[in-house]
SELUMTI-817614 format. One record per atom (N, C-alpha, C): residue number from 1; chain; atom name; x, y, z. Coordinates in Angstrom, 2 decimals. Atoms other than C-alpha are relative to their C-alpha. Layout:
! SELUMTI-817614
NUM, A, CA, X, Y, Z
...
//
This chain:
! SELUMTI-817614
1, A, N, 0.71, -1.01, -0.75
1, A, CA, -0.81, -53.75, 26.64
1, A, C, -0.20, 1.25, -0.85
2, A, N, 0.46, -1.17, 0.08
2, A, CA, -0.15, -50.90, 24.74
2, A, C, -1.00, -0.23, -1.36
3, A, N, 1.10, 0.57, 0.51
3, A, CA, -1.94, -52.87, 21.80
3, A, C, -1.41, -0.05, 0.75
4, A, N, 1.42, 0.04, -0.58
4, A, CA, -5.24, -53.06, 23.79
4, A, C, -0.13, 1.54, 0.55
5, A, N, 0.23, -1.62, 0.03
5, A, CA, -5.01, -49.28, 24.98
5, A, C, 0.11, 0.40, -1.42
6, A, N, 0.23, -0.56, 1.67
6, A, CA, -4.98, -48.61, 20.95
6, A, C, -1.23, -0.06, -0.77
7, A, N, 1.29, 0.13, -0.04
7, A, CA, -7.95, -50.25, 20.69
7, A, C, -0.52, 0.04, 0.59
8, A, N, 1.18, -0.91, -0.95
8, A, CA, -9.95, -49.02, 23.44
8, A, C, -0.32, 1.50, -0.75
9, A, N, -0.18, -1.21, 0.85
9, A, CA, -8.49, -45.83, 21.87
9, A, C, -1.11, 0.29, -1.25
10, A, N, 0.55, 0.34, 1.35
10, A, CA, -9.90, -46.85, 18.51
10, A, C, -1.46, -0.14, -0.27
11, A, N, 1.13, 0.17, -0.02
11, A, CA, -12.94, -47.93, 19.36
11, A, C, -1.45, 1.56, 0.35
12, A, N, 0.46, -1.28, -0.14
12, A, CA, -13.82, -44.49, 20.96
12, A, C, -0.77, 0.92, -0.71
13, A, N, 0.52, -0.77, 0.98
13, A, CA, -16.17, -42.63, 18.69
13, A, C, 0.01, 1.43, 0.09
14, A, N, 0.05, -1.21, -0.57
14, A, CA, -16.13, -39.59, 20.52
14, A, C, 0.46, 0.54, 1.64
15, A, N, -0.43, -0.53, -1.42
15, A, CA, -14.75, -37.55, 23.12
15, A, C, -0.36, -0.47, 1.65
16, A, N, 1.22, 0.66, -1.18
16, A, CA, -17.98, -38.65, 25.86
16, A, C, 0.61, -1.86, 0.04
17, A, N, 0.03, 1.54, -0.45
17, A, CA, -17.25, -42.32, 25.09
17, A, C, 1.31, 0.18, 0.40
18, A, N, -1.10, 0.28, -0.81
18, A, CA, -13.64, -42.17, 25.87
18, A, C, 0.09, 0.58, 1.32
19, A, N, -0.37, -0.84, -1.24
19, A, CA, -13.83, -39.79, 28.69
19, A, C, -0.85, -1.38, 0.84
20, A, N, 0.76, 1.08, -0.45
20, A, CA, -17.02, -42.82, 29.91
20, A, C, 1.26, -1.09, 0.20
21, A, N, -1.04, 1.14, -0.19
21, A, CA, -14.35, -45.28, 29.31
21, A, C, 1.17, 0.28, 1.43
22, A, N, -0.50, -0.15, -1.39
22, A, CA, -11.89, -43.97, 31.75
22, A, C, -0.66, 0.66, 1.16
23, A, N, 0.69, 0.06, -1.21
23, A, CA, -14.04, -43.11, 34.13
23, A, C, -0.71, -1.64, 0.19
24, A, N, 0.04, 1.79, -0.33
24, A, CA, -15.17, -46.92, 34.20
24, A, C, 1.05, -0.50, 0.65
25, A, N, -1.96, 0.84, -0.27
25, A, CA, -11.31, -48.12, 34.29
25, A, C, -0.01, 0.64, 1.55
26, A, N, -0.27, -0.18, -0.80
26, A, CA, -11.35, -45.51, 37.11
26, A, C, -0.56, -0.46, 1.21
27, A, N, 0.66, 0.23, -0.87
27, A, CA, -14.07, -46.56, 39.22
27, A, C, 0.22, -1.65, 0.44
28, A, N, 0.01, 1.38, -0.01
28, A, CA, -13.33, -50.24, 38.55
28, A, C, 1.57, -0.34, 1.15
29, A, N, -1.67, -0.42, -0.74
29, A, CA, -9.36, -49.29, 40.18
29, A, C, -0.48, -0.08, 1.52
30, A, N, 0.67, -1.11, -1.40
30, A, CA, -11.31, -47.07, 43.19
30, A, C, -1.06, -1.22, 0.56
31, A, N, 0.60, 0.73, -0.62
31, A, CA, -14.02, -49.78, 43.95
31, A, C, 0.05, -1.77, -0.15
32, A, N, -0.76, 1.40, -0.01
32, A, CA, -12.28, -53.18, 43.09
32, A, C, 1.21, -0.45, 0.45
33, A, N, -1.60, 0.08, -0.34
33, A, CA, -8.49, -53.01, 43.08
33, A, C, 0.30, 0.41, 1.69
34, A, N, -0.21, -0.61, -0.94
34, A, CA, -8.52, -50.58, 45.97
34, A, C, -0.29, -0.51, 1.38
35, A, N, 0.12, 0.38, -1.09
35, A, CA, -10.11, -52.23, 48.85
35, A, C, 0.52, -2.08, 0.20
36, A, N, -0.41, 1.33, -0.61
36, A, CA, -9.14, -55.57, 48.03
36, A, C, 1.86, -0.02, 0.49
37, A, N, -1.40, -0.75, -0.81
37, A, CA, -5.41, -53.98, 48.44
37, A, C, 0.32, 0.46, 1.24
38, A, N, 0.46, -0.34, -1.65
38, A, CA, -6.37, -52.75, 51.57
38, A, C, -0.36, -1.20, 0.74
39, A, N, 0.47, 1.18, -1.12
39, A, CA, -7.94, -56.21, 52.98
39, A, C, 1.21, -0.35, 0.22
40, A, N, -0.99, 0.45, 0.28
40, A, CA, -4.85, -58.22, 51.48
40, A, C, 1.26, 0.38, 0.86
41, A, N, -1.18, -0.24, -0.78
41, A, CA, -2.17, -55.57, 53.06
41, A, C, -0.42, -0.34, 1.76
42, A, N, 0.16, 0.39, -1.30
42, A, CA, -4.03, -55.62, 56.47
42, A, C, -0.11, -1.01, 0.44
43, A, N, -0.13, 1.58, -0.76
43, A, CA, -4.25, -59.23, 56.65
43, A, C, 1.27, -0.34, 0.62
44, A, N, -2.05, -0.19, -0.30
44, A, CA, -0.25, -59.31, 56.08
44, A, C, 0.25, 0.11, 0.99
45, A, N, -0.31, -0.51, -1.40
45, A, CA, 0.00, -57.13, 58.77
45, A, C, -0.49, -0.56, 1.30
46, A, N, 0.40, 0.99, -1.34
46, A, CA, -1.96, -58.89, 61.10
46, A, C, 0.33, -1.31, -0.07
47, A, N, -0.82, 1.05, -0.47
47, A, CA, -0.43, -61.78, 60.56
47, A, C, 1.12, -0.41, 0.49
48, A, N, -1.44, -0.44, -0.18
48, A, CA, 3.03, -60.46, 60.71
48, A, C, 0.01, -0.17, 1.68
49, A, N, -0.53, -0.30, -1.28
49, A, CA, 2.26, -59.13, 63.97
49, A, C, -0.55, -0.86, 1.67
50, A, N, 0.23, 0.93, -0.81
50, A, CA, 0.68, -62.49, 65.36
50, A, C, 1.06, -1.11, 0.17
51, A, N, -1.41, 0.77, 0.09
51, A, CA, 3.82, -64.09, 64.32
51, A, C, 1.03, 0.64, 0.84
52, A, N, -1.09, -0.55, -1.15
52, A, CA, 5.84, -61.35, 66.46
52, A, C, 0.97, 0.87, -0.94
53, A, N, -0.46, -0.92, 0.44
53, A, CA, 6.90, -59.43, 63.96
53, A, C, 0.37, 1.40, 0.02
54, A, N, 0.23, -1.31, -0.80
54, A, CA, 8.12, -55.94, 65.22
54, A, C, -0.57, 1.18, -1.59
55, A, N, 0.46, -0.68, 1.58
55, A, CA, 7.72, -54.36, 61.38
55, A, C, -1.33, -0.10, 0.07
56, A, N, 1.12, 0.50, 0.67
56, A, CA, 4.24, -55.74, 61.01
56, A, C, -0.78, 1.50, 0.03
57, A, N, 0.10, -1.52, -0.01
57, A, CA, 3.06, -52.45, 62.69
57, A, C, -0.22, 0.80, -0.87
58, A, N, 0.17, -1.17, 1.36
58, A, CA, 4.33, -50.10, 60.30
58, A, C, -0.93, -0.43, -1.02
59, A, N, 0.19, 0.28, 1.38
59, A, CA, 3.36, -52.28, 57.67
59, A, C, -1.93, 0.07, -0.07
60, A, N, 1.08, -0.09, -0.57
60, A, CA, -0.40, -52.12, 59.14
60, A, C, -0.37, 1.07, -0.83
61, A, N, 0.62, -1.46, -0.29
61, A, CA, -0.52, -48.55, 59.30
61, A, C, 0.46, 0.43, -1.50
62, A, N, 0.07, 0.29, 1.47
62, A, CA, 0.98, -48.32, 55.38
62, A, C, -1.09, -0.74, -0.40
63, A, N, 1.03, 0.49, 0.70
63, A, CA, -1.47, -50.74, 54.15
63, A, C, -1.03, 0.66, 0.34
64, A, N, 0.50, -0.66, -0.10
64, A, CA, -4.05, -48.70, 55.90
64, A, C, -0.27, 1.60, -0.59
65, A, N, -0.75, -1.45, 0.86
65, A, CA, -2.79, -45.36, 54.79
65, A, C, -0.33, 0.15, -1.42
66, A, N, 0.32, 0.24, 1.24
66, A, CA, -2.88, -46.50, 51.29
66, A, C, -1.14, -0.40, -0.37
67, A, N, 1.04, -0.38, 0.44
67, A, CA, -5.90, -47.64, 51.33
67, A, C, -1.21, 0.93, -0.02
68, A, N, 0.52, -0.94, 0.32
68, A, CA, -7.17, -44.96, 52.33
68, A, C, -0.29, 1.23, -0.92
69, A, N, -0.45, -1.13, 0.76
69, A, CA, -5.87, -42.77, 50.01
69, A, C, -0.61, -0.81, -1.24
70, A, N, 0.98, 0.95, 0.89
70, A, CA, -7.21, -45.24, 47.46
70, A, C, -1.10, 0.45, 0.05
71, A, N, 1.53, -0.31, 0.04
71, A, CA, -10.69, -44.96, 48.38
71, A, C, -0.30, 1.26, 0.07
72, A, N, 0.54, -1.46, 0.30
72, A, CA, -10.50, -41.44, 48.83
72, A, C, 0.01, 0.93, -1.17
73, A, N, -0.46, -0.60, 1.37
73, A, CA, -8.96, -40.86, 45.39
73, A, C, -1.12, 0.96, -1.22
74, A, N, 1.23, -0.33, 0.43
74, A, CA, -12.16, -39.90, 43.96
74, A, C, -0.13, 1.30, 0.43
75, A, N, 0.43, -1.15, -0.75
75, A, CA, -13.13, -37.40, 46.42
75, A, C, 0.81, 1.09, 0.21
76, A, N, -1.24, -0.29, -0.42
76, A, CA, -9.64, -36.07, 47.06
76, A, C, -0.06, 0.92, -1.97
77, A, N, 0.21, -0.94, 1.39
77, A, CA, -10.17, -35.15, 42.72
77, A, C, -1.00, 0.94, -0.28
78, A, N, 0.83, -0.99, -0.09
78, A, CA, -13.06, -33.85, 42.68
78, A, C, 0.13, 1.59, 1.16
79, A, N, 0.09, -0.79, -1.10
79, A, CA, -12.16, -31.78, 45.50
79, A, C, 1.04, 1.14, -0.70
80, A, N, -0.84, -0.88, 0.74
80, A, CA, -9.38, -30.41, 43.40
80, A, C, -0.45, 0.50, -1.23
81, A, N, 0.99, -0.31, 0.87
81, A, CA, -11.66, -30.20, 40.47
81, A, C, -0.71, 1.30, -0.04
82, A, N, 0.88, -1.47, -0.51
82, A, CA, -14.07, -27.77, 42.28
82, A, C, 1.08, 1.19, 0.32
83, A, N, -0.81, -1.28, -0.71
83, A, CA, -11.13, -25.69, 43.78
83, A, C, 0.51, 0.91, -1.40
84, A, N, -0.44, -0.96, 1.49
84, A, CA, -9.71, -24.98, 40.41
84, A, C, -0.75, -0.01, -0.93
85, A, N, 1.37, -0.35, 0.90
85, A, CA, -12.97, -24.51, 38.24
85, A, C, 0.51, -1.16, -0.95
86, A, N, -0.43, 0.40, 0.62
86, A, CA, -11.55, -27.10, 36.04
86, A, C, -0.77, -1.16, -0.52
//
């Protein structure tokens, strides 16, 4: 791993392409990883709590939670972005 972050690194010619690069990685996190984390946990949970599970619940409203905060991750930066001129 940290071999392949060396060469991403490496490959970088300039400031723009690496900053492009993680913003890719990020969006790929925010609109791939993120909601299928979110389906995945809420399935769990609804299965948990068709099985009678008294946990499943929480575990619902966590997987929800998180993905929200997931998908909002974006917006939630920028938002801190603008506040501090940064």
């Amino acid at each position: 791993m940290l071999l392949q972050t060396h060469l991403a690194f490496a490959e970088a010619t300039s400031e723009s392409d690496l900053q492009a690069f993680l913003q890719g990685v990020g969006d790929f996190l925010i609109h791939v990883v993120g909601p299928a984390v979110l389906v995945i946990g809420i399935a769990i949970a609804g299965v948990g709590m068709a099985l009678g599970d008294e946990r499943a619940m929480q575990r619902g409203f966590l997987a929800a939670g998180g993905g929200a905060l997931i998908l909002l991750s974006r917006a939630v930066l920028d938002f801190i972005q603008n506040i501090t001129r940064f």
